[in-house]
C-alpha positions in Angstrom: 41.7 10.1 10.6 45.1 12.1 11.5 43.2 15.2 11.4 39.8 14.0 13.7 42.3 12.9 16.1 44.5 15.8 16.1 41.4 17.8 16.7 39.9 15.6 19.3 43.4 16.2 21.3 43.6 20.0 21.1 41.3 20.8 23.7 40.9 24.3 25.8 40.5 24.3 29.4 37.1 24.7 30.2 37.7 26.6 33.9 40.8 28.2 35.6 42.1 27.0 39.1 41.4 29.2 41.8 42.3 28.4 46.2 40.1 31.5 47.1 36.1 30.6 47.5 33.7 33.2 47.2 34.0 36.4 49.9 32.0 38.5 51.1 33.1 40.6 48.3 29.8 41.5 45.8 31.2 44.8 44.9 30.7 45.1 40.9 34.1 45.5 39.0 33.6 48.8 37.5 33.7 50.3 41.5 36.4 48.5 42.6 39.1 51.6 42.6 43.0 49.6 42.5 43.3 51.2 46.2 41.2 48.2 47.5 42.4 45.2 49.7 44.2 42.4 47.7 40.6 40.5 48.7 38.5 42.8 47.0 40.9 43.4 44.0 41.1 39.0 43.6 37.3 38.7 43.5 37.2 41.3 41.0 39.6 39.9 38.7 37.6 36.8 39.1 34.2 37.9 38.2 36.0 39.0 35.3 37.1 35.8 34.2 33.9 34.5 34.7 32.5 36.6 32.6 35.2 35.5 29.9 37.1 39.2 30.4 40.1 37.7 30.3 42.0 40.9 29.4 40.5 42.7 32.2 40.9 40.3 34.5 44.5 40.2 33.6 44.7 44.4 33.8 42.9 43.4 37.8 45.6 41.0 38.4 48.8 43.0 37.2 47.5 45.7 39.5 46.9 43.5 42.6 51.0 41.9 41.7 52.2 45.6 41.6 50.0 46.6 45.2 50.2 43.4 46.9 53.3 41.7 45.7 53.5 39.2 48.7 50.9 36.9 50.1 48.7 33.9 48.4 46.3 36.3 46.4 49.5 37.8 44.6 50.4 34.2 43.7 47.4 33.1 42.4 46.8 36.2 40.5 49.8 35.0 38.1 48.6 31.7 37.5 45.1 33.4 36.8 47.3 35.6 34.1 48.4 32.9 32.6 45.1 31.1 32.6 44.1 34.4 30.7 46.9 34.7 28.4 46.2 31.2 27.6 42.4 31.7 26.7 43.2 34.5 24.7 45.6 32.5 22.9 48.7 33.7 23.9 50.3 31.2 24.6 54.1 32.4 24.4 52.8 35.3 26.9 51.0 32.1 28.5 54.4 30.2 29.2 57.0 32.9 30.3 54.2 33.8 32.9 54.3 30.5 34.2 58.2 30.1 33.9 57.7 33.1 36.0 55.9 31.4 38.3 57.9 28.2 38.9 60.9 30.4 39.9 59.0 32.6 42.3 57.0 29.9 44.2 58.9 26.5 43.7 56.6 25.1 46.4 53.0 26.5 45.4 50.3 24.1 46.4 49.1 24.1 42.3 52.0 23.4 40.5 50.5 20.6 39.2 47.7 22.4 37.4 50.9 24.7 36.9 52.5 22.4 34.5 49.6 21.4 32.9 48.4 24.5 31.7 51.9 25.0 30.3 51.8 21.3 28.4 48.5 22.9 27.0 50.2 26.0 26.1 53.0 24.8 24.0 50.5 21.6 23.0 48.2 24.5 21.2 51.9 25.6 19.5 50.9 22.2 17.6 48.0 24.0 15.8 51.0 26.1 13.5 52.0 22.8 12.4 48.8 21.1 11.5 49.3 21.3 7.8 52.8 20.1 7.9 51.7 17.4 9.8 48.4 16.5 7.5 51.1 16.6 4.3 53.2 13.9 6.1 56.2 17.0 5.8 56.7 15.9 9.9 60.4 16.4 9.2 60.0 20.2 8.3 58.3 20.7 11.8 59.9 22.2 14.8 59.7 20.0 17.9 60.5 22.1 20.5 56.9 23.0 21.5 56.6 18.9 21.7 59.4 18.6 23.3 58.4 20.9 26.1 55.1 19.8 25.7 55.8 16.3 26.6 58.3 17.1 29.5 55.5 19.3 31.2 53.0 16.8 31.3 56.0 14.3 32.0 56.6 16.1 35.1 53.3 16.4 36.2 52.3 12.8 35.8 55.7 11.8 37.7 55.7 14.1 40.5 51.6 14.1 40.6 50.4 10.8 39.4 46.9 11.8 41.5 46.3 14.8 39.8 42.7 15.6 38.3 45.1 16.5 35.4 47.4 13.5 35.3 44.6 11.4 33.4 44.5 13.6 30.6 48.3 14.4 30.3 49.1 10.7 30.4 46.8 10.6 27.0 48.6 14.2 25.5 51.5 12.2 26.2 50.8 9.2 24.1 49.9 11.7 21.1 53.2 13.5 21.9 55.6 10.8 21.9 54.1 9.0 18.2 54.8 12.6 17.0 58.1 13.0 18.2 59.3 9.3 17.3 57.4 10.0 13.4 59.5 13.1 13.7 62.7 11.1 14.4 62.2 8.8 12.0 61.3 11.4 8.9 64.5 12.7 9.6 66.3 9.1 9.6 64.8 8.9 6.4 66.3 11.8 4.8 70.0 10.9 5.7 68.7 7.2 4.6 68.3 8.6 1.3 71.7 10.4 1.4 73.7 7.7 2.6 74.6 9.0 6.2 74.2 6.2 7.7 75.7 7.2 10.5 73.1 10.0 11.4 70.1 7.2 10.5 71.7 5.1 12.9 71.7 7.9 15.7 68.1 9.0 15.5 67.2 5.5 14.9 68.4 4.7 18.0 66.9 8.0 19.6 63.3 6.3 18.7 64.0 3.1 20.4 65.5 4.6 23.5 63.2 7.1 24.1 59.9 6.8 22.7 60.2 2.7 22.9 56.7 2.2 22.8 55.9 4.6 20.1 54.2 3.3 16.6 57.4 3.6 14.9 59.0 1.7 17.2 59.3 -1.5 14.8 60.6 1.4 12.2 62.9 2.6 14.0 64.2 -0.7 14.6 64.2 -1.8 10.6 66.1 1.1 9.9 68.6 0.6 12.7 69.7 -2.8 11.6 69.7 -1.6 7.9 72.2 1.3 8.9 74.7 -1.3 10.9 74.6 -3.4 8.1 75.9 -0.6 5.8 78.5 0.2 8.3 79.9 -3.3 9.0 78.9 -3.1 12.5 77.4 -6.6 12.3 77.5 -7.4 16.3 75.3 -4.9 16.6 73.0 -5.5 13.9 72.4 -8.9 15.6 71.6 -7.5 18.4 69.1 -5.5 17.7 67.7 -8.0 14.9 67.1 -9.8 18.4 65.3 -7.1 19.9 63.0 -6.6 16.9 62.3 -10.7 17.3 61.8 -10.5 20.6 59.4 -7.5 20.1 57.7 -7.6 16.7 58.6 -11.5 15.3 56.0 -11.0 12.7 58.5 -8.5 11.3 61.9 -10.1 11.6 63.3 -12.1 9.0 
């Protein structure tokens, strides 16, 4: 069921985001020469990318950058790039081109498609850990893709909670945080087993702080209360026994 739902969740955009419309430039892309307006040189690159030339497109687009480095047709020819580098699976390439982009036009009226082709860039770093994740070996796995996953569709569904893409992030998001609390709490489990309680008690309390309304929520909880126990910190081991009776009564005893 883990598996149909991870693949259900790793989706490809199915269309890049473009502010030109359609010219009055027909011209073929094998005659446009690199000389041409930045008009002409745009439409090329994107009859290229709808042709699924994504590497050509790309070669267009450096070469409009290079000619016509100011303007709205130089700016949406890097967000094309990394719409390309993206669909070609580069998704490393995909995310310094857009980190590229925030710091050159802060104030772009796309950022919001911006951030969410970067969440899909480092969500698609997810498909190296698919294994890991199937052999419940979550602790093994390296969260910084989910991390920055999650904050990227974080800050698009803050700052643009009427986004076309907010709907789908706020779902990513869901996915992203169980994975990052099960994370947490595979790792809790490991000092469990070595005694540091300490450290259990720390990402325990990570989970419950932070991804509060994750699946392992009730978990983290459990293990929270069993690690101030085996410190001696009883006040707060009441404490939270009330928040887990409060929460989840059917597990508090």
């Amino acid at each position: 069921m883990k598996n149909a739902l991870l693949l259900s969740l790793i989706l490809a955009l199915t269309s890049g985001c473009s502010v030109f419309g359609n010219k009055d430039d027909d011209k073929p892309v094998a005659e446009v020469d690199t000389n041409e307006p930045a008009a002409i040189l745009y439409n090329a690159g994107r009859k290229s990318r709808d042709n699924g030339n994504y590497d050509k497109m790309i070669r267009i687009y450096e070469t409009l950058e290079s000619r016509y480095p100011f303007g709205p047709y130089a700016q949406q020819a890097r967000l094309e790039n990394a719409y390309g580098h993206y669909k070609r699976g580069r998704h490393e390439l995909a995310i310094e081109t857009l980190d590229q982009f925030f710091k050159l036009y802060p104030r772009h009226e796309n950022l919001d498609y911006a951030y969410y082709l970067q969440g899909l860039a480092n969500f698609h770093q997810l498909e190296n850990f698919v294994d890991k994740f199937l052999d419940r070996n979550i602790a093994s796995m390296d969260s910084l893709p989910i991390q920055d996953s999650f904050s990227q569709f974080k800050t698009l569904v803050e700052n643009y909670p009427d986004s076309k893409y907010a709907p789908d992030a706020r779902q990513r998001m869901i996915y992203l945080r169980n994975l990052l609390a099960d994370h947490e709490i595979e790792v809790a489990r490991f000092y469990e087993s070595r005694g540091a309680y300490a450290a259990v008690a720390k990402r325990a309390a990570y989970v419950v702080e932070h991804y509060h309304n994750a699946n392992a929520t009730p978990q983290a909880l459990l293990m929270l209360i069993n690690a101030y126990d085996e410190l001696g910190l009883q006040a707060s081991k009441e404490e939270t026994r009330k928040v887990l009776e409060m929460n989840f009564p059917e597990l508090a005893k």
